[in-house]
C-alpha positions in Angstrom: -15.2 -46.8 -5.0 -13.5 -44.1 -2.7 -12.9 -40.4 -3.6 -9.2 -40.0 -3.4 -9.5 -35.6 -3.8 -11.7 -33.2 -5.0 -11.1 -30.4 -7.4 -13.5 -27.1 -7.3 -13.7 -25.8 -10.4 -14.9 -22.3 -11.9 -15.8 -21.3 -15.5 -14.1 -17.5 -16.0 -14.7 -15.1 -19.1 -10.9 -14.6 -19.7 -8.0 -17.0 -18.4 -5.6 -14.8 -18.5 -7.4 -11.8 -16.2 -8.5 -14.5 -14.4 -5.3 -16.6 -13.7 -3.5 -13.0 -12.6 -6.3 -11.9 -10.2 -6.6 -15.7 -8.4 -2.5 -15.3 -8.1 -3.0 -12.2 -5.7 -5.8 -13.3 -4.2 -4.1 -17.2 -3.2 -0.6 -15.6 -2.8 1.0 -17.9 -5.4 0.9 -18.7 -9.3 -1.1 -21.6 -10.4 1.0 -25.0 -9.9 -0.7 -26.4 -13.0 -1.6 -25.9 -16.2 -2.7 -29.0 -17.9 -4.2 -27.6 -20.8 -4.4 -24.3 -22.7 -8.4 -23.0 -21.3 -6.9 -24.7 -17.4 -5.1 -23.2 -14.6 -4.9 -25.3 -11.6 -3.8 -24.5 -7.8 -3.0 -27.0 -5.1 -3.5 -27.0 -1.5 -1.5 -27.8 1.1 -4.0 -30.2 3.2 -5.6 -31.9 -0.4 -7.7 -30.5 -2.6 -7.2 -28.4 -5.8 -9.0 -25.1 -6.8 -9.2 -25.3 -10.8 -10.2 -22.5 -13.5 -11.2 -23.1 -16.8 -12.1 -20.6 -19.7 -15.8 -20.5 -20.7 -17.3 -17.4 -21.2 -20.6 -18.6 -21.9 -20.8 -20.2 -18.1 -18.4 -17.7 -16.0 -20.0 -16.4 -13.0 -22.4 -19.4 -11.8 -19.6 -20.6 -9.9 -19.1 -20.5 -5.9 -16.5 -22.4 -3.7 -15.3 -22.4 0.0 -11.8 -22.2 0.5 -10.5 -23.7 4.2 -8.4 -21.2 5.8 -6.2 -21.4 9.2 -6.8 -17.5 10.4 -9.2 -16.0 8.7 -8.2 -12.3 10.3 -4.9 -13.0 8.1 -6.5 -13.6 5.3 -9.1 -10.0 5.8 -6.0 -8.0 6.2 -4.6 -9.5 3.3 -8.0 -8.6 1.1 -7.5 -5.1 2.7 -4.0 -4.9 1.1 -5.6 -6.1 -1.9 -8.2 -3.1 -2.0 -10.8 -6.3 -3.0 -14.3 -6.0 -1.9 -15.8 -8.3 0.4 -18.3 -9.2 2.7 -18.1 -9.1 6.7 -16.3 -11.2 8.9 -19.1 -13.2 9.9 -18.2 -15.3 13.3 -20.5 -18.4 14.3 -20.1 -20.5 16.8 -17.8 -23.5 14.4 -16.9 -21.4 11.6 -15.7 -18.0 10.7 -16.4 -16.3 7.4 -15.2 -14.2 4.7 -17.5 -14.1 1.5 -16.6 -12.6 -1.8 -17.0 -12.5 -5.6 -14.6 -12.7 -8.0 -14.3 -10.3 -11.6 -16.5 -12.6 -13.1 -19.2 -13.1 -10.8 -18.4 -16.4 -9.3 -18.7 -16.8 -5.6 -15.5 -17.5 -2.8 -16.5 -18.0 1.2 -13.3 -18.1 3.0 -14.0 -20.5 6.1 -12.2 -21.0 9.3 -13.2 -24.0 11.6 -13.2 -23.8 14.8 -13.4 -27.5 15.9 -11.3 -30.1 14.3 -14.1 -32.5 13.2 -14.6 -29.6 10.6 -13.1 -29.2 7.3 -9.8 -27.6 8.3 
């Protein structure tokens, strides 16, 4: 049976909040929403970031989310004012780390070799 994508998905407290603050943070509205509690966003190279409301599991949550420049994307959190971690800098991957309103956990990563996730 092969995997044809894969979809992250995070539990939030509030949709709504939540929806709005992942819209700054991605750059761009959600692309779907297939159901009321669900707000989906697509990416470029595959994959699909989805949040759905449920309070009772928001925060447990933690993704990593491929990026191309990962400088870009530190002076766009600057512009932002949101809180994050250092840019961390190994030898295949750089690395931005962050939480979101409700608790869940986002590690920006850029490869640096193209066997990597990219």
């Amino acid at each position: 049976m092969p995997i044809l994508n894969a979809i992250a998905s995070l539990a939030v407290r509030d949709l709504r909040a939540a929806s709005a603050w992942y819209a700054s943070l991605l750059d761009k509205e959600a692309d779907s929403r297939p159901m009321p509690e669900v707000a989906e966003w697509r990416f470029d190279r595959g994959g699909w970031l989805q949040l759905y409301q449920q309070p009772e599991r928001a925060g447990g949550g933690s993704v990593t989310l491929a990026v191309d420049d990962i400088e870009l994307l530190a002076t766009h959190l600057q512009q932002l004012n949101v809180a994050h971690g250092a840019l961390t800098k190994a030898a295949k991957v750089h690395t931005i780390m962050l939480t979101d309103p409700d608790g869940n956990h986002i590690a920006f990563a850029q490869a640096l070799e193209h066997a990597m996730a990219r």
